[in-house]
Structure formats: structure tokens, C-alpha cells
ZAMARGU-4260 file (C-alpha; in steps of 0.2 Angstrom, whole numbers, plus 5000, padded with zeros to 4 digits):
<rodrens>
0) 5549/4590/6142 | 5553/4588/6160 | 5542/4576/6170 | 5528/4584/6176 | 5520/4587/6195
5) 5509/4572/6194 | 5527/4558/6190 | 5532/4566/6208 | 5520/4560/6216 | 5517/4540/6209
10) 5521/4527/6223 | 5509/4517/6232 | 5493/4526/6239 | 5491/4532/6258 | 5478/4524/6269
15) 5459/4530/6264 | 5452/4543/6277 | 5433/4536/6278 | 5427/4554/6284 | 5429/4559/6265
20) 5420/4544/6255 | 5403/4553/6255 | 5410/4569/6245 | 5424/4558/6235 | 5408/4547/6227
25) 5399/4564/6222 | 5416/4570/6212 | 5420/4553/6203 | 5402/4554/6193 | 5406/4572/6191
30) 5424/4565/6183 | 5419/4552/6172 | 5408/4566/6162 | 5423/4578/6163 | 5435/4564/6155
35) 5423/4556/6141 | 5422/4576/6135 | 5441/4580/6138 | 5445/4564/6126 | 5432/4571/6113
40) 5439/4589/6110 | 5456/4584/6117 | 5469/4588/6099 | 5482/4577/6092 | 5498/4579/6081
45) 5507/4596/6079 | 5489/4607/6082 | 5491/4600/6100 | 5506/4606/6104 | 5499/4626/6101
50) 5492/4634/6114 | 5476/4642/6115 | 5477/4661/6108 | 5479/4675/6121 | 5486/4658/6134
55) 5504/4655/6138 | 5508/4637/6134 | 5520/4635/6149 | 5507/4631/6164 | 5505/4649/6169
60) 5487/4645/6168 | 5487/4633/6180 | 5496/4644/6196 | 5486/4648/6209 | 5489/4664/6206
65) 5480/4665/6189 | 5467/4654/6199 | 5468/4666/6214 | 5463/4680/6204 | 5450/4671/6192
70) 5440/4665/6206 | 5436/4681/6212 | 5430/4691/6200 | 5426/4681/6185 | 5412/4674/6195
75) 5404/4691/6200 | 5398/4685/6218 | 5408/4690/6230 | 5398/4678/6243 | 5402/4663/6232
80) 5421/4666/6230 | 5423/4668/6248 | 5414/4651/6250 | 5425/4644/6238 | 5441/4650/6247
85) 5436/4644/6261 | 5432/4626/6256 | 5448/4627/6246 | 5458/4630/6260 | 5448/4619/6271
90) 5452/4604/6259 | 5471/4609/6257 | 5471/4605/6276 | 5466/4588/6272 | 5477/4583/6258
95) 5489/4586/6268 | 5484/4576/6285 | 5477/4561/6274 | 5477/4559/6254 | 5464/4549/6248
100) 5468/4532/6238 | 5454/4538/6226 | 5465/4553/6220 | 5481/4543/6218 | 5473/4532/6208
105) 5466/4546/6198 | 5482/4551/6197 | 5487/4536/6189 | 5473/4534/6177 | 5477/4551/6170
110) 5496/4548/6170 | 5492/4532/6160 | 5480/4540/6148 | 5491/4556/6145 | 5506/4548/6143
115) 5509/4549/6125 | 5503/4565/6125 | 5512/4572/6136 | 5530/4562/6128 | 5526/4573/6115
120) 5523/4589/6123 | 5508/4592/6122 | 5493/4597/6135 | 5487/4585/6146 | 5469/4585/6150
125) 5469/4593/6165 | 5475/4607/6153 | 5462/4609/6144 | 5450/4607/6159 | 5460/4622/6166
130) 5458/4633/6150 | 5439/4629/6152 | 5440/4632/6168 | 5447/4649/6166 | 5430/4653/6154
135) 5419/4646/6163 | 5426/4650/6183 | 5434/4639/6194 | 5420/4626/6199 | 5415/4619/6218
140) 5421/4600/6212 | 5437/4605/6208 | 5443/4613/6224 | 5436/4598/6232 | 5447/4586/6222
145) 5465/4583/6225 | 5471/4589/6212 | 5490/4597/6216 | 5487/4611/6203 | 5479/4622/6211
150) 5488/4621/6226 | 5504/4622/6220 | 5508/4639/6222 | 5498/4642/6240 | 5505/4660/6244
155) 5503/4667/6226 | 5483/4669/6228 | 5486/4681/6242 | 5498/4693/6236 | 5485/4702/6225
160) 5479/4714/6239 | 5487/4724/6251 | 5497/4717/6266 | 5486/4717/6278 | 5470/4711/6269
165) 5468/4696/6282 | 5464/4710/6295 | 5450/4716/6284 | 5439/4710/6272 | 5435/4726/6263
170) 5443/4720/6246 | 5433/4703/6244 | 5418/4712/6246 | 5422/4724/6230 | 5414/4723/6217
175) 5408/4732/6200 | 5390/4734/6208 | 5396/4741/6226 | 5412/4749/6221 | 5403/4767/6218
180) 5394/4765/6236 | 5410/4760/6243 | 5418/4775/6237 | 5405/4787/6243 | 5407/4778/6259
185) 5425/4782/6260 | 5424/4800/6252 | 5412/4803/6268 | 5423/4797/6281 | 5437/4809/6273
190) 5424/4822/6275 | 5419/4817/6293 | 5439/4819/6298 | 5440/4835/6292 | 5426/4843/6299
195) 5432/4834/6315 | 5449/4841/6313 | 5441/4859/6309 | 5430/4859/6325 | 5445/4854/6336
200) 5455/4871/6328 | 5439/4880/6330 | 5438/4878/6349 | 5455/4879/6351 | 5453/4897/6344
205) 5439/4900/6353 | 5447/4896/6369 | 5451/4915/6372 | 5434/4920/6370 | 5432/4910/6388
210) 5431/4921/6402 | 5447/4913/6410 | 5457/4915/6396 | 5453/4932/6391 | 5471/4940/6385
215) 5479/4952/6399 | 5486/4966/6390 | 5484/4979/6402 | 5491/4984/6418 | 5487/4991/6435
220) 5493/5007/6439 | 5506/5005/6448 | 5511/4989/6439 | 5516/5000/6425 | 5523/5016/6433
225) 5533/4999/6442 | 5537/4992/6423 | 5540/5010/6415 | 5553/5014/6428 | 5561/4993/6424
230) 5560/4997/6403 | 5567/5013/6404 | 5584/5005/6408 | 5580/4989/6395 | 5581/4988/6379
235) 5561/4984/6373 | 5556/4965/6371 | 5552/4967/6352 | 5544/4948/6352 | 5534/4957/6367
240) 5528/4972/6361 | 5523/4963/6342 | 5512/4947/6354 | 5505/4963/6364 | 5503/4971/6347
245) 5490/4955/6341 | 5482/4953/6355 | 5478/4972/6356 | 5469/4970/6336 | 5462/4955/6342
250) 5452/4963/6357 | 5448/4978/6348 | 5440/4969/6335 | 5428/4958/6348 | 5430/4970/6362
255) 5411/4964/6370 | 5419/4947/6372 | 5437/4949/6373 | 5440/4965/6384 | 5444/4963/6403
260) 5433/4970/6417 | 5432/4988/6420 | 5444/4993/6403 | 5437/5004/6391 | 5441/5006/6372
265) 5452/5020/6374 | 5461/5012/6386 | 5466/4997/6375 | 5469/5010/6360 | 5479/5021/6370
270) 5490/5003/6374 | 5492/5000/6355 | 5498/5016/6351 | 5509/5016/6365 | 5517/5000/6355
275) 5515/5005/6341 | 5527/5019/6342 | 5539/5007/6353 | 5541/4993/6340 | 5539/5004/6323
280) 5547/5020/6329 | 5535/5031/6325 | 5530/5049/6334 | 5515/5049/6346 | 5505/5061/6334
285) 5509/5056/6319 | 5505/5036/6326 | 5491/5041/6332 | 5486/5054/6316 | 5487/5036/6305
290) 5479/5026/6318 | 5462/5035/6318 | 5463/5033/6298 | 5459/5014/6298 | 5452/5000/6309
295) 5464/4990/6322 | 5468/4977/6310 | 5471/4988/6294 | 5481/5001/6302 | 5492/4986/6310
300) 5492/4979/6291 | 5498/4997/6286 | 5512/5000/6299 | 5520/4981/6294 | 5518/4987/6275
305) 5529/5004/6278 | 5541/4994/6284 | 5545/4984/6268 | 5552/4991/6252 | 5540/4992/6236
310) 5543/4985/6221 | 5554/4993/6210 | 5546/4998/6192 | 5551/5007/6177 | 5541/5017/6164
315) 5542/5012/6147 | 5546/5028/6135 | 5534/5025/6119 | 5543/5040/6111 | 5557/5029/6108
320) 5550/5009/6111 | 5537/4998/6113 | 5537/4990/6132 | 5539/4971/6121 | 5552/4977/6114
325) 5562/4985/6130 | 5557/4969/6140 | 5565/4956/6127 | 5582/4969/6128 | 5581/4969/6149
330) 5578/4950/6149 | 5593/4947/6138 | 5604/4957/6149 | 5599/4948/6165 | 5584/4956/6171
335) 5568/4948/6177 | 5552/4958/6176 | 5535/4956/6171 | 5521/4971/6166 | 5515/4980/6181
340) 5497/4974/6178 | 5482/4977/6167 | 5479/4994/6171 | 5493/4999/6165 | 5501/4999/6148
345) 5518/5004/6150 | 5524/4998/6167 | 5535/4985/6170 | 5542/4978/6186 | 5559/4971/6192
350) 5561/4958/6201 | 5580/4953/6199 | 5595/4963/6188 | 5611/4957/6185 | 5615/4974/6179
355) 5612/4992/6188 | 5595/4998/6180 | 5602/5015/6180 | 5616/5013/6167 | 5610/5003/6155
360) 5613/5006/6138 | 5592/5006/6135 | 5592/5019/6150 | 5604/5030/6144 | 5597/5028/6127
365) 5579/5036/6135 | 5569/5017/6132 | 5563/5020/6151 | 5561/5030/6166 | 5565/5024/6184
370) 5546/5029/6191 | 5535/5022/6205 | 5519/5013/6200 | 5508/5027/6209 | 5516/5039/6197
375) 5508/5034/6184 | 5490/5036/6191 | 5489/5055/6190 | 5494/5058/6172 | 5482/5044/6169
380) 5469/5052/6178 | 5474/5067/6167 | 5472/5060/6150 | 5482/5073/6141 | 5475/5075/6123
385) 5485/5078/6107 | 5488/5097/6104 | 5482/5102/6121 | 5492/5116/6131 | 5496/5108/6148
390) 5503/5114/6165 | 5515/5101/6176 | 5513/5114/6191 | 5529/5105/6200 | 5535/5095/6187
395) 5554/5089/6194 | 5562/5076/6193 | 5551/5074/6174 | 5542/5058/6178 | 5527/5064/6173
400) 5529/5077/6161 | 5537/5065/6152 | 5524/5054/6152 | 5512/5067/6148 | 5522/5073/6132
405) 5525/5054/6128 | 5504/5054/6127 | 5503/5066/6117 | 5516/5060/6104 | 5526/5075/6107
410) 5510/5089/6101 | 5505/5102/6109 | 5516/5110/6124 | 5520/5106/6140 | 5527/5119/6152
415) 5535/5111/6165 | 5537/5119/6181 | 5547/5117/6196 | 5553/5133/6209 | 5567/5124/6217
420) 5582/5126/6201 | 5591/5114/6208 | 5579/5099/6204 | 5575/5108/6189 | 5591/5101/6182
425) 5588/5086/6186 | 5572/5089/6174 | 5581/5096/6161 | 5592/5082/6161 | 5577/5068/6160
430) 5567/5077/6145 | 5581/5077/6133 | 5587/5061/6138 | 5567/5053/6135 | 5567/5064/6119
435) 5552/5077/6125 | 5552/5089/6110 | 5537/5098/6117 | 5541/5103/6134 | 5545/5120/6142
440) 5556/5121/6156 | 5552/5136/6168 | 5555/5139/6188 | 5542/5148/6197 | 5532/5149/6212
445) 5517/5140/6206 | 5508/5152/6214 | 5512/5164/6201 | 5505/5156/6189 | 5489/5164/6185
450) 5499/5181/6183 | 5512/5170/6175 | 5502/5164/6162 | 5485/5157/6160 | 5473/5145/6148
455) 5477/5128/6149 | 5467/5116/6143 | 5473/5104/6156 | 5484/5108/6175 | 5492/5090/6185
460) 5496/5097/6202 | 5507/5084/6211 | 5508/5097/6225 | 5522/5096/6240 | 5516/5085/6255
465) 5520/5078/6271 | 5525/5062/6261 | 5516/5048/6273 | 5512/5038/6259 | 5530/5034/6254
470) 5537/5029/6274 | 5545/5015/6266 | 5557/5025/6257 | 5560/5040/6268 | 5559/5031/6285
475) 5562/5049/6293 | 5545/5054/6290 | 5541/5045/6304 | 5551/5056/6315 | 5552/5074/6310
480) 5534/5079/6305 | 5525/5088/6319 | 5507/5098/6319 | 5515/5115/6314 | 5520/5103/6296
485) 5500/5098/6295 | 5497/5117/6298 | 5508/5123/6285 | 5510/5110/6271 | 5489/5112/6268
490) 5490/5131/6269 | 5502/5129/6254 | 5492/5116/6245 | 5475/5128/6246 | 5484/5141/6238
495) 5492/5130/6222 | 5475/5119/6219 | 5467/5139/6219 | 5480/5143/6207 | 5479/5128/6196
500) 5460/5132/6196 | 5462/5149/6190 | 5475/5145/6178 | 5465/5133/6167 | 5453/5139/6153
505) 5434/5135/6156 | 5431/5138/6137 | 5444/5123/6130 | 5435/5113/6120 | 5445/5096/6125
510) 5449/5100/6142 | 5447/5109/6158 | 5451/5100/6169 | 5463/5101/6184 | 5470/5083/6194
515) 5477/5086/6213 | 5487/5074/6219 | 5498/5071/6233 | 5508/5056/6241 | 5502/5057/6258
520) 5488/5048/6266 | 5482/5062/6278 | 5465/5069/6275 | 5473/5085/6279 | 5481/5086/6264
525) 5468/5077/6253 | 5450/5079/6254 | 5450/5094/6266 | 5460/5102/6252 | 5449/5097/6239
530) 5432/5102/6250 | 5440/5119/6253 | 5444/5122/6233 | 5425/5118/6232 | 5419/5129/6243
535) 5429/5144/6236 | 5427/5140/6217 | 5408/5136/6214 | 5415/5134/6196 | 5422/5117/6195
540) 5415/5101/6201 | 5422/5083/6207 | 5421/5072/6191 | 5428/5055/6191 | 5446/5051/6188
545) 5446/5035/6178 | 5456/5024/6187 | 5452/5006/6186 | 5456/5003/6206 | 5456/5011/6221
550) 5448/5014/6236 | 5434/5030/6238 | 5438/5044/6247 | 5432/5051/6265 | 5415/5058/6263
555) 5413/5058/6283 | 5427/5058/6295 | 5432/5060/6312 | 5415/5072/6314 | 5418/5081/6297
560) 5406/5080/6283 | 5415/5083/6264 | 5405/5086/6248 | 5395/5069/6242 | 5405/5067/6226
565) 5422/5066/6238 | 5418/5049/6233 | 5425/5050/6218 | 5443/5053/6222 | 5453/5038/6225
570) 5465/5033/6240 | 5480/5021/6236 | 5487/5009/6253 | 5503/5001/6250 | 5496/4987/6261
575) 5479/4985/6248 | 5488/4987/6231 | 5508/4983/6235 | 5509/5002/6231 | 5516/5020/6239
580) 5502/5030/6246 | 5493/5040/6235 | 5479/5051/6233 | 5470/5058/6216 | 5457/5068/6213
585) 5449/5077/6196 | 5442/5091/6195 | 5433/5101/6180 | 5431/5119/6177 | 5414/5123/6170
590) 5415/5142/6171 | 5425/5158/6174 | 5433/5161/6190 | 5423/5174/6200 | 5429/5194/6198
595) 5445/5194/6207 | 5450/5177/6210 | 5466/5174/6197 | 5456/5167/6183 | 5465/5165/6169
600) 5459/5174/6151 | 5459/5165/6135 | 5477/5158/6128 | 5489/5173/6134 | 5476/5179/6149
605) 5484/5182/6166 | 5474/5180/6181 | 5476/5193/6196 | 5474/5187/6216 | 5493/5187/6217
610) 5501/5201/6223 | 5523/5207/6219 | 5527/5195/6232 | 5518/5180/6225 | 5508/5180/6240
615) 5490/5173/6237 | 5475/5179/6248 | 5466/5162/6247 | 5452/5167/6258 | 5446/5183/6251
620) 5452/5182/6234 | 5462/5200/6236 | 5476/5208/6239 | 5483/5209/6255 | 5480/5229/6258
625) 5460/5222/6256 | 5460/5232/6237 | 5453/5221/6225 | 5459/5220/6208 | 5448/5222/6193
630) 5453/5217/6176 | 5470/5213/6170 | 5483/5217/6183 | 5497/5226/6170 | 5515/5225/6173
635) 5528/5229/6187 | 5538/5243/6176 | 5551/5242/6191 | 5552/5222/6191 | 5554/5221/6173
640) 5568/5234/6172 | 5577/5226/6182 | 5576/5207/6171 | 5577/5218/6156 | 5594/5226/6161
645) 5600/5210/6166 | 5599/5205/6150 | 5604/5219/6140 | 5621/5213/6148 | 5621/5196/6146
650) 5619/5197/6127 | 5634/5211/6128 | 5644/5197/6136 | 5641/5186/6122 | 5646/5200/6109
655) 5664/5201/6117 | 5660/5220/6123 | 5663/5224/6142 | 5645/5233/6148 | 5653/5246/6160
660) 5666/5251/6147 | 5649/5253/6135 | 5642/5263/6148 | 5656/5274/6150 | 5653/5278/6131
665) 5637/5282/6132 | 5631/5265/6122 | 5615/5258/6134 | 5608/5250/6117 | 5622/5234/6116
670) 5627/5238/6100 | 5643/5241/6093
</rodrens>
């Protein structure tokens, strides 16, 4: 064992400091007791060589850093260990001006009464006083003595707390009984700052509300006839006009404390549209026909949503898969999607392909349809039934018949409608590919269909619209629509929801009911449609659609007051629900139509109110000469000679015979 710190320090003692007698006589009583009790418990033979269990037997228990630490929180006064640090130091400063004789010859003593011990390695008394000393707390007497063991290590006591802990005192003052104080302390400062920092961003916000710093948006007159001429030549500012844009919302939204002297309402919604049209392109009227819809801030919210794409989603087809099923085969080819959301079943949406959606082999196998979300509300607001008879009055590109044949499992019959043939291939084309077994394809004008044919349980009108609610993916609605196309478009949409009305049978035991939907936003085309089917059929009735979301129609606007069950309906925003712009509305026919408006009459029954053109008197309910029809309408001998003919040779053609050359031999009937 090497020699210890005590054999360093033998030689012969410095000259006695006088200052110190008074304290060094109180500590040598204090010694004798301590060594008489040492010498009594102190072991001998191989049992002192172990150390104490739980202790290192190398002298770590006697460095000022286990000393440091023990000190302070063993004793459990934060007062006293504060007391005893400073008298520690205090005496540390001494030893090291004067060391007393009386210590050296301590020194000595204990070197000559440990000596054998120590040879054979094991602890020395002031061993076992340390071990006691770490159960029982460091005592006043032994900081006060000059002892070299616990000031050995000087610097390690300090390196328990943070760097600058001589700076504060907030450490030595912790304790078990303060510690939950001291936190709430601390959480409340935190809490202080914040609010602090939240006030300063308060009234920096509120710095516009001062008169001084009220926003300028608008100009004199001849400041803008001035910057008119100037931006005709420019290009416009776009940073300028969005600023000008935010600032206009702002005002409008406190305009008692935020508008300028002498400046109306109008005047600042006049300068908004003005932008508006500037930085998103649209027409004055049709800017200003969306403006009026919502407040400042939601119309701004719309405009920016028209200007991003929605998300893309695909329908899943149960007639062939299960949407778990189709996602696991998308995701392993690359695709990341997730469902649609709750409200719907079937819907899922892409988010990144690695392939073209539409050439997968799931696509071309019919798994799914490429479809917008806000497709799927109006056959859900349908809710076809099994072994219904059902009406898609335009039905291309076969979306939604698809859809409706898919909820009914492929029962019952569809007749899918569509007047223009040239999206009716595109129909076709869809049905067989998503395996639709119960659908019939025809093109008409829906308008004939009372005379057509009548009775249907259930009639989905998706009718043709101005298409404001689908901006972000024709962009040129912004452009070409003008009043004579808000004129026209809900001229044509009376006369189908009348038709759709009339063609439905009152009597179904599971249905009658009649959806109107359109993808326009307009009230135009939505509710003033509706109120106008209302007023002309007192038979049917506003019910609700179904539809877990979705905001209420118009029952007031702009001045015009519409039936109170408008509320019913439901408006879709792209910039509320991520969606295109829809409208849906259900309707339910609870008698017959009244004598001479089209109403259909049992399964075959045709309506009348159509006249040989297909021209539909919606305001009267007759024909255009002012006759009105009573009963069933009969047949156009003339009309129907003509298809019949046409047929005759078309079945000759297939037969391998030349019609004229069977004319010439006097055979009309097409038989050989």
C-alpha cells in the first residue's frame, strides 16, 4: 500500500498561531472521546481489511466530493450546511497561512497508533470516523480540525451544480420541503413571460386600430384616374394588389374603427372587387356575383381555394372489391392513399402514384372509378334501394350510375340517360368496364321524359350548370360566363327538376323521391330552382338529405325570402371541406302531379306537359298553343313511322338483302 497523505506531511511542526488556542482546546476533548471509541470498534486481522458494504474501500469516501455532496443534503437544513461551508472554507484559509502545532502533532499520534494497521492495509481510524461520518453527517468539529481529508480535493465540492452557482444561491436553498414552492415559483415566472410576450403581440396588432395608422387603401380621385392611366401601361404589382387585398378584409371586418374618413362601405367593397378581378382574373360580374355570396374574409378564403387543385380520389367498385382489398393492391404498386373520411365508405384519396391511376391493371379490371369526392354526395343522398326502378336524368360520364347500380348489388334497373351521344360513349364504356348488369343506356332530352317513360321509384338530377363550384379545374369559368348563362342555364334547370318531378311515382312503396343537384355555387341555380319547383308542384316537399356535413342553404338572400325547409339542402365550399362546389337538395313526391303537368302514371304511365318538340311550358303547365292536354297524350303516328321504317331497313341490311332492290319487288315486309 502506498504511503498515505498524512507520511507527506511529517517534519517538524510550524510555529503555533495564538488566535486559534481557544477553538483548538474545545476540539481536543472532543478527540480524545472520538479515539477511545475508534480504538474500541476499530477491527483487526483479515475482517479489517473488507470494506463496509455498499463503500468503496479505496478512499472514495473520504473526497471532498462525497463530503461536498453529504453535507448538504444528508443533514436536511439548508441554513446549517451553508454555515458549515462557510466555516470550512474560512478554516481552509487558515491552514494554509499558519498550521497549528496541535494538528501536527495529531498527525503524529495517529501515524504512530495506525501504523501497523495501516502496513497491513487496512483502515485507519480516520476511516472509520469517515464512514460514521457519512451516517451520521459531516460534524462542526471536524471542519474545524486540520484534517487534510477533507480538503484534499477543494474544487470537487463545487462541480455538483451548474456553472454559475456562485452567482446565485437558488440551489443551496433546495430542498425536499421547498422544492414544490420553488417550482410553482418558477412555473409562474414562465407564465408571467408569456403573458408579457402575448400583450407586446397584442398591441403591436392593435397599432392599426390607432387613428394614425389606420391602412390607406383608397385613393382621391384624381390620384387614381392619375394611377389608372400609369397601370394601364405596367404590368400589376401582384405583391400590391394581394397586401391591398388583406388590408381591404381587414377594414371590412372592423370597418367602425378601421375605415378612413369620409369612405363608405361600398367604396372599400368596390376597391376589393376591383382587386380581386386583377389578381385572380376573374370577370367583374361574375366576382362580384361570388363576392355577395359570403363575408369579406370567406369570400377571399374562397377565391385562394379556386386557385389550388383538389385532391384527387377514386371510388371503390363493390361490384368487384372491397376498398381494403384495392388499397393493399394500390399501395403495393406505389401508390399512397388513405380513405376519403368517415362519411364515406368507399372513397379513397391519392396522394402520390408511381404509376398512372388510369392504366392500372385494377382500373382496367373495374376495381375503381376515377370520381370527385362531391360526386359521391348525391347518390348518397339518393339512397337507391334494392329492386327500385331508378332514373340518372344525365347520367355521362357513369360515375354515379355506377355507383347507384353498385348499391343496389346490381337489382332492379337503372336507365341511364344522357342527350349528348357523344359522352354517352364514354358511359357505355364505364358500365361494362365497372360490371353494371342492370343499367340501360338511352339518349334523350330529359325533358322528354315524362312522355318518354314514367314511374320511378327514385330520379338523381345532376343537372347542367354554370360550373362555379369546380373553378379549380376549369379555370375558364372565370372568363366566359356572362348574365345571358345565368338567365338561360336556370330556365333549363326548372324545366328538368319539373320533369324529374313528374317522372317519379308517388305511389312507390320505397321511394319517391327526387335529388337535384348541381356543381355551382350560385343561388341562381340552387335554391331559387328549388323554391320555383315548390311553388309549381304543391305535391312534393323539402325532406332532409342525409348527409353527415355540410353547410344549410339560403333561406334569406340578398332581399329574397325561400321556403323555411331550404334549410335542409346542403351547400359544399372547396375552402370549408377541401371539396369542389356542390349543392344537394331532396325532394319527396307525396301525390300525383296536378291534371296537366307531366305526371307520370303507374310503371309504363307517360306524363304529358311536353309538346313534339320536347318543349316544356314550365309556367303553365300546357302546351304552347294554350291547349291543355287531358289524359294520356297517344302517339305521333308520323314520328313513329319514320323510326319504324328506319328500322325495317337496318334489320334488311343485317339479312344480306338490299332494301331498294326489296322495294322494287314489292317486299316492304323484310322477308325473303
Amino acid at each position: 500500500m502506498g504511503v498515505g497523505r498524512r507520511m507527506k506531511k511529517q517534519g517538524p511542526p510550524p510555529p503555533l498561531d495564538e488566535s486559534r488556542i481557544s477553538s483548538l482546546k474545545k476540539r481536543k476533548a472532543l478527540d480524545t472521546e472520538d479515539s477511545t471509541q475508534v480504538k474500541k470498534r476499530r477491527p483487526s486481522g483479515n475482517a479489517a481489511r473488507t470494506a463496509p458494504s455498499g463503500k468503496p474501500a479505496n478512499g472514495i469516501a473520504n473526497s471532498g466530493l462525497k463530503h461536498g455532496t453529504k453535507g448538504i443534503f444528508l443533514d436536511g437544513s439548508a441554513k446549517q450546511a451553508a454555515k458549515r461551508s462557510q466555516q470550512a472554507t474560512s478554516f481552509r484559509g487558515a491552514r494554509k497561512q499558519a498550521p497549528t502545532a496541535e494538528s501536527s502533532d495529531d498527525d503524529a499520534a495517529d501515524l504512530l497508533g495506525d501504523g501497523e494497521d495501516s502496513e497491513d492495509g487496512s483502515l485507519g481510524a480516520s476511516d472509520d470516523e469517515d464512514i460514521d461520518l457519512e451516517t451520521g453527517g459531516l460534524q462542526d468539529d471536524f471542519l474545524e480540525s486540520g484534517s487534510s481529508v477533507y480538503d484534499s480535493d477543494e474544487g470537487n465540492g463545487r462541480a455538483m451544480f451548474s456553472e454559475d452557482e456562485g452567482d446565485s444561491d437558488a440551489e443551496e436553498k433546495l430542498t425536499a420541503a421547498n422544492i414544490e414552492g420553488l417550482s410553482r415559483r418558477l412555473d409562474a415566472t414562465h407564465e408571467d413571460e408569456a403573458a408579457e410576450a402575448q400583450i407586446e403581440l397584442e398591441e403591436a396588432a392593435l397599432q392599426t386600430n390607432i387613428d394614425g395608422d389606420r391602412p390607406r387603401i383608397l385613393q382621391d380621385a384624381d390620384d387614381d384616374e392619375e394611377g389608372a392611366t400609369a397601370a394601364s401601361r405596367l404590368a400589376p404589382d401582384l405583391q400590391l394588389l394581394r397586401t391591398r387585398i388583406t388590408d381591404t378584409v381587414r377594414v371590412l371586418d372592423d370597418f367602425a374603427k378601421l375605415s378612413e374618413d369620409g369612405r363608405s362601405r361600398a367604396d372599400y367593397t368596390a376597391q376589393l372587387l376591383k382587386d380581386i378581378c386583377a389578381y385572380y382574373g376573374y370577370s367583374p360580374f361574375l366576382a362580384a356575383k361570388l363576392l355577395d355570396l359570403f363575408p369579406p374574409r370567406e369570400a377571399f378564403a374562397f377565391f385562394e381555394a379556386n386557385e389550388s387543385p383538389r385532391p384527387l380520389t377514386i371510388r371503390t367498385n363493390t361490384l368487384k372489391t372491397h376498398r381494403r382489398e384495392l388499397a393493399q393492391s394500390l399501395i403495393n404498386r406505389g401508390v399512397t392513399l388513405e380513405p376519403v373520411g368517415k362519411w364515406s365508405k368507399v372513397g379513397l384519396q391519392i396522394f402520390e402514384s408511381q404509376v398512372p391511376l388510369g392504366a392500372t391493371p385494377e382500373y382496367l379490371a373495374g376495381h375503381y372509378m376515377l370520381q370527385a369526392a362531391s360526386s359521391f354526395l348525391p347518390v348518397m343522398a339518393l339512397a337507391p334501394q334494392p329492386d327500385e326502378r331508378i332514373l340518372d336524368m344525365a347520367a355521362a360520364p357513369g360515375g354515379k350510375t355506377t355507383y347507384i347500380s353498385a348499391l343496389m348489388k346490381n337489382t332492379g334497373c337503372v336507365f341511364a340517360n344522357d342527350a349528348n351521344k357523344a359522352r354517352a360513349k364514354a358511359l357505355i364504356g364505364n358500365i361494362h368496364r365497372l360490371g353494371a348488369k342492370n343499367t340501360i343506356v338511352c339518349s334523350h332530352d330529359a325533358r322528354e321524359f315524362p312522355k318518354v317513360i314514367g314511374g320511378f321509384d327514385r330520379v338523381l338530377l345532376d343537372a347542367p350548370c354554370s360550373g362555379t363550384g369546380v373553378i379549380a379545374k376549369d379555370p375558364s369559368v372565370k372568363t366566359n360566363k356572362t348574365e345571358r348563362d345565368f338567365m338561360l342555364l336556370p330556365h333549363l334547370q326548372k324545366q328538368l327538376l319539373l320533369a324529374a318531378i313528374d317522372s317519379v311515382d308517388h305511389a312507390s312503396k320505397t321511394g319517391g323521391y327526387i335529388v337535384y343537384s348541381t356543381c355551382s355555387v350560385t343561388v341562381e341555380e340552387n335554391e331559387q330552382v328549388v323554391q320555383y319547383a315548390l311553388r309549381k308542384r304543391p305535391n312534393v316537399k323539402l325532406v332532409e338529405t342525409g348527409l353527415a356535413f355540410g353547410v344549410e342553404g339560403f333561406v334569406n338572400y340578398m332581399g329574397k325570402t325561400f321556403d323555411r325547409d331550404m334549410k335542409m339542402t346542403r351547400r359544399y365550399y372547396p375552402h370549408k371541406y377541401n371539396v369542389d362546389g356542390f349543392f344537394v337538395s331532396k325532394l319527396r313526391k307525396t301525390g300525383p302531379s296536378p291534371a296537366g303537368a307531366g305526371a307520370g302514371v303507374g310503371a309504363h304511365g307517360v306524363g304529358n306537359g311536353v309538346d313534339g318538340k320536347g318543349v316544356v311550358d314550365v309556367e303553365m303547365g300546357m302546351y304552347e298553343d294554350g291547349d291543355v292536354e287531358e289524359g294520356f297524350g297517344g302517339w305521333d303516328e308520323d314520328e313513329d313511322e319514320a323510326y319504324i321504317e328506319k328500322g325495317r331497313r337496318r334489320r334488311m341490311k343485317k339479312k344480306g338483302i338490299d332494301p331498294k332492290a326489296n322495294r322494287i319487288n314489292g317486299k316492304a315486309d323484310g322477308t325473303s
